[in-house]
N, C-alpha and C positions, 0 to 999 in steps of 0.2 A: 073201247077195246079194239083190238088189231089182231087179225091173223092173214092167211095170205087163200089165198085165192087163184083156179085155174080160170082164165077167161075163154067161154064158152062159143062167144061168137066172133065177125067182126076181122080185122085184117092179125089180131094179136091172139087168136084162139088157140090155143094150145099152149099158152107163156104163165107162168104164174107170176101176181103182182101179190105186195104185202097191200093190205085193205083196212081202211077203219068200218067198224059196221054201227051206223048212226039211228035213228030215227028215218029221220027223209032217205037213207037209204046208205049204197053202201061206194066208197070213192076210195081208191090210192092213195097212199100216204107215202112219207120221204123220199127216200130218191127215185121209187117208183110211180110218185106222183106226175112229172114231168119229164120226157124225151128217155124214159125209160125202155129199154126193148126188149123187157120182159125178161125172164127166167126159165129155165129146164125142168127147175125143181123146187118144190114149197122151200127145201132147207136154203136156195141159190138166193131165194128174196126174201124170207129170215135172214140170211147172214147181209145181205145188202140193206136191211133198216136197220138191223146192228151198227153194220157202216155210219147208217146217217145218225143214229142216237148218238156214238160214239164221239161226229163230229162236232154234231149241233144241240143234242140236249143230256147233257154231262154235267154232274156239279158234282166236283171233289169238295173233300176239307169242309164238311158241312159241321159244326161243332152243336151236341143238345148239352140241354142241362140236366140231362136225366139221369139215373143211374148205368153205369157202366154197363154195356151188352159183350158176350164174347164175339170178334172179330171173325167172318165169316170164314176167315181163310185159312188161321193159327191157333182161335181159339182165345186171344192176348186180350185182357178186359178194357175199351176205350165207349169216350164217348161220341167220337167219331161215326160221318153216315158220310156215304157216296148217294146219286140218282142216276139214272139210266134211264131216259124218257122223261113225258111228265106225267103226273099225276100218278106216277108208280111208288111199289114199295118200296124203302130206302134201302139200300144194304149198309151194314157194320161192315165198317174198315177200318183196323189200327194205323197208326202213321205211317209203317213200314208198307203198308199192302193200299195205298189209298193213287190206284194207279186204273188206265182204262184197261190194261192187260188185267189186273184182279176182275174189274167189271166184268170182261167178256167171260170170262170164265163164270163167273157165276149167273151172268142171264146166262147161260146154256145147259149151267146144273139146273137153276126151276124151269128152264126149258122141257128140259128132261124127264122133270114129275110131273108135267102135265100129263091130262088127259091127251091121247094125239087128234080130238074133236074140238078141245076148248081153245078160245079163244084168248090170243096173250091181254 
């Protein structure tokens, strides 16, 4: 799981990073993992791993054999899935909406019905 985090102490105290929170503990993730200089605002490092999902872990055009789901966007019955991350839920995409602009839009609608404690 991932959420972001303000750092407490330290030369970056006051910056928030996006965080995976593990077992052995809790580290930076995407582009806040490395020569990042931190953020203003929890939403400034949500949208900067959006960023890096966006770049680097994105699978369009995923085809099931399942029965047809309605498409998150239209409504249009396909058996169509996008990812955004890994090991996350898939979204329904028909062929028309199977794009990262569809993506961002809808991480930010289940963004949205989170709890604003829980972790993405």
């Amino acid at each position: 799981m991932f959420t972001t985090r303000k750092c407490e102490t330290g030369a970056d105290a006051g910056k928030w990073y996006t965080v995976v929170i593990e077992r052995q503990g809790t580290r930076r993730v995407g582009y806040c993992a490395l020569g990042c200089p931190g953020h203003d605002s929890s939403a400034e490092a949500l949208a900067h791993h959006l960023q890096y999902q966006l770049d680097r872990e994105t699978d369009l055009w995923l085809e099931r054999r399942a029965t047809p789901r309605d498409c998150e966007i239209c409504g249009a019955p396909t058996t169509l899935r996008a990812r955004l991350g890994r090991d996350t839920k898939l979204f329904t995409l028909c062929r028309e909406h199977q794009s990262t602009t569809s993506l961002q839009k809808l991480f930010r609608q289940r963004l949205a019905q989170q709890p604003e404690s829980a972790a993405l």
